[in-house]
N, C-alpha and C positions, 0 to 999 in steps of 0.2 A: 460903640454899641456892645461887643465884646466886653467891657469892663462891667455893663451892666450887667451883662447877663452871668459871669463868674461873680458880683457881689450878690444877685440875688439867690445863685445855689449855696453864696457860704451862709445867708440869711437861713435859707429853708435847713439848711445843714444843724443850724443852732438848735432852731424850733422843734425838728425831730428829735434831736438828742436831750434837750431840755425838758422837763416832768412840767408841763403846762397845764394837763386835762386831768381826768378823774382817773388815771391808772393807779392802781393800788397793789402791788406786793405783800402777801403777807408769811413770815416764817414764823415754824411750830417748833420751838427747840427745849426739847426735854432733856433735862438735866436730871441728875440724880436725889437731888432735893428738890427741885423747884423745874416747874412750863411756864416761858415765858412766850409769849406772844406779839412779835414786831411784824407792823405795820410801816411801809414807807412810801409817801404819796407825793403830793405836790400843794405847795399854798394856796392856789386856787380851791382845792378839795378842801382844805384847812379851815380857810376863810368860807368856806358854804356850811361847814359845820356850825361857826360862830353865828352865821347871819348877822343881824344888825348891829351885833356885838362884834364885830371885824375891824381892825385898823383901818383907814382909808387908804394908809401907804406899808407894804411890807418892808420897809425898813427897818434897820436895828435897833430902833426904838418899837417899832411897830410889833417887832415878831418878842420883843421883853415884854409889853403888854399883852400878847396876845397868850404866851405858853401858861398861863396859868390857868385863864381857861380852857383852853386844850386840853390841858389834864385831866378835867374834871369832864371834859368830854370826849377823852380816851377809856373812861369807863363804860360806857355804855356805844363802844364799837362793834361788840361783841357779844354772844352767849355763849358761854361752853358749858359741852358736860359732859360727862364721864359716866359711864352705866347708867343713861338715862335720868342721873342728877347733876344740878346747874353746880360749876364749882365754884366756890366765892373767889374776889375779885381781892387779891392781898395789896396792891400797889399799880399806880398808873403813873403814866409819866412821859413827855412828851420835848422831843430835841428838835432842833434844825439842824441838817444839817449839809453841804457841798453840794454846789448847784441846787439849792431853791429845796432840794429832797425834806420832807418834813417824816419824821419816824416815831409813831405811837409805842409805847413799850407798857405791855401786860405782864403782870409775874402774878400766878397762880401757884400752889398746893402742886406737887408732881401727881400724876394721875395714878392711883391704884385701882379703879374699872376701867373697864374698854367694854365700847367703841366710844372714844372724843370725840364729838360731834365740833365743830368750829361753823359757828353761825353769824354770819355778818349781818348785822343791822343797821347799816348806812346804804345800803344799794336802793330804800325807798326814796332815800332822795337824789339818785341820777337818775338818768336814763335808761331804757331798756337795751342801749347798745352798751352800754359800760359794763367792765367785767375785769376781773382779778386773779390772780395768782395765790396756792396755796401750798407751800414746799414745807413737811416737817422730818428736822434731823434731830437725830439722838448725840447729842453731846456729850455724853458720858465716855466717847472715845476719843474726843477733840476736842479743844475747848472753840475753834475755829471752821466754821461751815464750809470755810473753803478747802478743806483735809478731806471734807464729806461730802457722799451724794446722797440725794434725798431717801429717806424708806417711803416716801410716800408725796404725790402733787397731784394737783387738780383745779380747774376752772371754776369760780364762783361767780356769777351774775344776779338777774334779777330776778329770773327763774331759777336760777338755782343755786340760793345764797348760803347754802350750809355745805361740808367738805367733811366726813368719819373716816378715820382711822384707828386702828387698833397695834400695838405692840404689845400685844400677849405671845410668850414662847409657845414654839411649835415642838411637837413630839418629836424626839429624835429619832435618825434612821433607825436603831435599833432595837427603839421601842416601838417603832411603826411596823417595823418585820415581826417582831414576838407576839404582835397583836393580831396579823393579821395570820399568823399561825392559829392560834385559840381561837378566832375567829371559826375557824379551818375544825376546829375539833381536835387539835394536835396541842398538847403542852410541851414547850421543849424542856429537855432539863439535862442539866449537869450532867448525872451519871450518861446520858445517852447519849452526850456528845464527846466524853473519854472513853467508851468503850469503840465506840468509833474511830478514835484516834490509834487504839492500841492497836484494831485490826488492820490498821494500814502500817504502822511502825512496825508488829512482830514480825511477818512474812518478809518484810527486806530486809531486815535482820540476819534472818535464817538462811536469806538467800546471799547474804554476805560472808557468812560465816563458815556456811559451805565452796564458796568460791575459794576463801583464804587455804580451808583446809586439802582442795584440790591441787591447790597450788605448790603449797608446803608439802605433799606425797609426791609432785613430780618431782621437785627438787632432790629430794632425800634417795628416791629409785635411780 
């Protein structure tokens, strides 16, 4: 009895660890030329895209037939856009690949507006319990996400199938101080802050100067 019941937790062991259902991962990795967009699901997901156009058996004859449609419907996984316009789709492309994992690959135009909107367009056909992941990193300081933590993640479902982020620069600290100076009615400026400076340097100065010379008169008497 024991034998059964340690084969059936390595059984349930598999099926947990194995991409069997509709989970969907997706990363936003902005490079310096080019945003690409990987998706990595499961054949099951794969094979609902295809519908009757699906191999009977995922096998390796199965999944050679199958990635070229794939491809063609890795285009339309998505919408993105950048300041409120759609960005065209430069190249789709679609791998199998270690344990069953199947990974969509989008490469788009790098984004010059914000806010990217990423809109998923396959959630009308799951369920309303199905839901996905959305991590985007900046690659332009790693070519590996694993060096990186995300600038930015979020939940996407049925209800809420689109994810915005922005990577636009933020004002730095000391333009956020000078501003909220003029704000203030105050402009700072150069000369005002070296006359300032002198009146703290001449006084210890003088008080130096006179110490040395107190000193050099006791000596001398």
């Amino acid at each position: 009895m024991s034998r059964w019941i340690v084969l059936m937790v390595l059984l349930l062991g598999g099926v947990v660890q194995a991409h069997l259902g509709n989970e969907n991962d997706t990363e936003v990795r902005i490079y310096s030329d080019r945003m690409q967009v990987v998706t990595r699901t499961s054949i099951p997901f794969a094979w609902r895209l295809l519908g009757d156009r699906a191999p009977a058996v995922a096998d390796d004859a199965g999944k050679d037939r199958a990635r070229s449609l794939l491809v063609a419907e890795a285009a339309g996984l998505f919408k993105m856009t950048a300041g409120g316009k759609e960005l065209p789709l430069i190249k789709s492309d679609c791998q199998f690949e270690v344990e069953n994992d199947v990974a969509f690959v989008l490469t788009y135009a790098r984004p010059t507006a914000w806010p990217v909107e990423v809109m998923a367009r396959f959630f009308d056909s799951l369920t309303n319990l199905d839901s996905g992941t959305v991590r985007v990193f900046d690659f332009k300081a790693a070519r590996f996400n694993s060096d990186l933590d995300p600038l930015a993640e979020g939940i996407i479902h049925q209800g809420q199938p689109s994810f915005s982020f922005s990577l636009e620069t933020t004002t730095t600290p000391e333009k956020a101080v000078a501003g909220r100076i003029e704000v203030a009615g105050v402009r700072p400026h150069p000369e005002a802050s070296q006359g300032h400076l002198w009146a703290l340097v001449l006084p210890s100065a003088c008080a130096a100067f006179w110490f040395f010379w107190l000193i050099r008169r006791r000596f001398r008497s």
